[in-house]
Backbone as ProteinMPNN parsed JSONL, in Angstrom:
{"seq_chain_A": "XXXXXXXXXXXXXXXXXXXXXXXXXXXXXXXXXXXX", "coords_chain_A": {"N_chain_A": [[131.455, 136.887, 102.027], [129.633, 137.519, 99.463], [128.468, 137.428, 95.86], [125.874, 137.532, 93.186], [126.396, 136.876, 90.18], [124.144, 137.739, 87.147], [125.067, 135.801, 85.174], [124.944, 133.293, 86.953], [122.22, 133.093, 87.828], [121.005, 133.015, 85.576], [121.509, 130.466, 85.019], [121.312, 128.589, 86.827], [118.063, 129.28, 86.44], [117.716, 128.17, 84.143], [118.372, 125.248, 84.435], [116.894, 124.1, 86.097], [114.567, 124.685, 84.397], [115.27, 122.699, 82.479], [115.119, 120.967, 84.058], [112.416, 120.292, 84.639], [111.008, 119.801, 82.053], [112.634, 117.629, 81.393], [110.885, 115.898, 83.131], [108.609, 116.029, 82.152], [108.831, 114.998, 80.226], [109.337, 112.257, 80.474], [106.488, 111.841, 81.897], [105.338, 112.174, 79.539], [105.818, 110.035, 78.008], [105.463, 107.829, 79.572], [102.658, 107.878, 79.913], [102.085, 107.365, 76.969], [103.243, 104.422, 76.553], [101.586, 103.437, 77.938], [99.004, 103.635, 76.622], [99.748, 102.1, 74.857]], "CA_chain_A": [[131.501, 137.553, 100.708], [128.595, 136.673, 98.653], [127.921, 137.724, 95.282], [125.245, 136.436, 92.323], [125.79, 137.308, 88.702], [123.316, 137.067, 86.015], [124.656, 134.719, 84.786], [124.739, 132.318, 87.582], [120.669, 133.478, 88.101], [120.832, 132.368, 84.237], [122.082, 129.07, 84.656], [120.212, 127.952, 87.859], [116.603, 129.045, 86.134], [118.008, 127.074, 83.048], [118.599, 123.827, 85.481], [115.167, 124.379, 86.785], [113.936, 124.691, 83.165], [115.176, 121.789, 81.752], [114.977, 119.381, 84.774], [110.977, 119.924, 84.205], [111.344, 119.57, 80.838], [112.92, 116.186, 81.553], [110.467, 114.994, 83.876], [107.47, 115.665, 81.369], [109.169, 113.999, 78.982], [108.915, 111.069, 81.626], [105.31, 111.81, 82.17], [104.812, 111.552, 78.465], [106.329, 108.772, 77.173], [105.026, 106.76, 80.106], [101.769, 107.72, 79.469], [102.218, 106.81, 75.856], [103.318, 103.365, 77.28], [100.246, 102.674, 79.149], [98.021, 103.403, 75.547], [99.701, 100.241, 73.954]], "C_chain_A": [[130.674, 136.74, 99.711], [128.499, 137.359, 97.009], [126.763, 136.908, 94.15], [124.731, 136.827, 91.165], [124.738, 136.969, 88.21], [123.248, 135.895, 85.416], [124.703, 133.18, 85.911], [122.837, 132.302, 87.665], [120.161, 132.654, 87.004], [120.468, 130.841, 84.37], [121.162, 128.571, 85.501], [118.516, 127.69, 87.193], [116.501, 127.736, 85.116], [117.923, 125.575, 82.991], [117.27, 123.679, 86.075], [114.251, 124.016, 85.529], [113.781, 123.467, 82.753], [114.895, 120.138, 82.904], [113.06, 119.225, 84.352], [110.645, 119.948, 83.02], [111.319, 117.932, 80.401], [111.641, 115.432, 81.99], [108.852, 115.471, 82.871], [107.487, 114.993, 80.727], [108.939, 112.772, 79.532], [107.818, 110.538, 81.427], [104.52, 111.475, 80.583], [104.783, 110.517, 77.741], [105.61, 107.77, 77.833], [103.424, 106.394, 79.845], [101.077, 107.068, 78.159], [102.587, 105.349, 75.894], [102.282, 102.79, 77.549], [99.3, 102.7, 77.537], [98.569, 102.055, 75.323], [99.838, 99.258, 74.833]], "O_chain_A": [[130.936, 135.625, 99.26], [128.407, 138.53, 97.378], [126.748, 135.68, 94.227], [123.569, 137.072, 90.843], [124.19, 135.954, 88.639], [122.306, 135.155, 85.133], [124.454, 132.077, 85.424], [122.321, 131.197, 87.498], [119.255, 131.829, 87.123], [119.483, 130.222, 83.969], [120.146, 128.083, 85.004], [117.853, 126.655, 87.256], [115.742, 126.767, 85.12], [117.59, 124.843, 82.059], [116.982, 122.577, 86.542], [113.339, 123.192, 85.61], [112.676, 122.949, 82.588], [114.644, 118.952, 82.688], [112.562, 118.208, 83.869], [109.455, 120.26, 82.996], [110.611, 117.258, 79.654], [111.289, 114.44, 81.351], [107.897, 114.846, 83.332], [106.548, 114.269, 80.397], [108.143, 112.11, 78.866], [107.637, 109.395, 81.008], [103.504, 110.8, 80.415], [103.899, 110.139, 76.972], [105.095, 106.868, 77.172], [102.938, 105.28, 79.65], [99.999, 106.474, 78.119], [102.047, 104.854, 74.904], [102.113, 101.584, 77.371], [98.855, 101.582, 77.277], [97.941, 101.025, 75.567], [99.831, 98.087, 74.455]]}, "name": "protein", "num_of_chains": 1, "seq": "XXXXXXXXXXXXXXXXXXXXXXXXXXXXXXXXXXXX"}
């Protein structure tokens, strides 16, 4: 018995969203790092 509301569909893209979100933020700061 499977089902898969909206809003689970929601939440998952959301978790998807913000983990690459995160990991630019990573990519930016570090980069910003390496200038000074």
């Amino acid at each position: 018995m499977y089902s898969s509301p909206p809003e689970n569909l929601r939440l998952s893209a959301w978790v998807k969203l913000k983990t690459l979100l995160s990991q630019l933020d990573i990519q930016v700061s570090n980069s910003n790092t390496e200038r000074c």
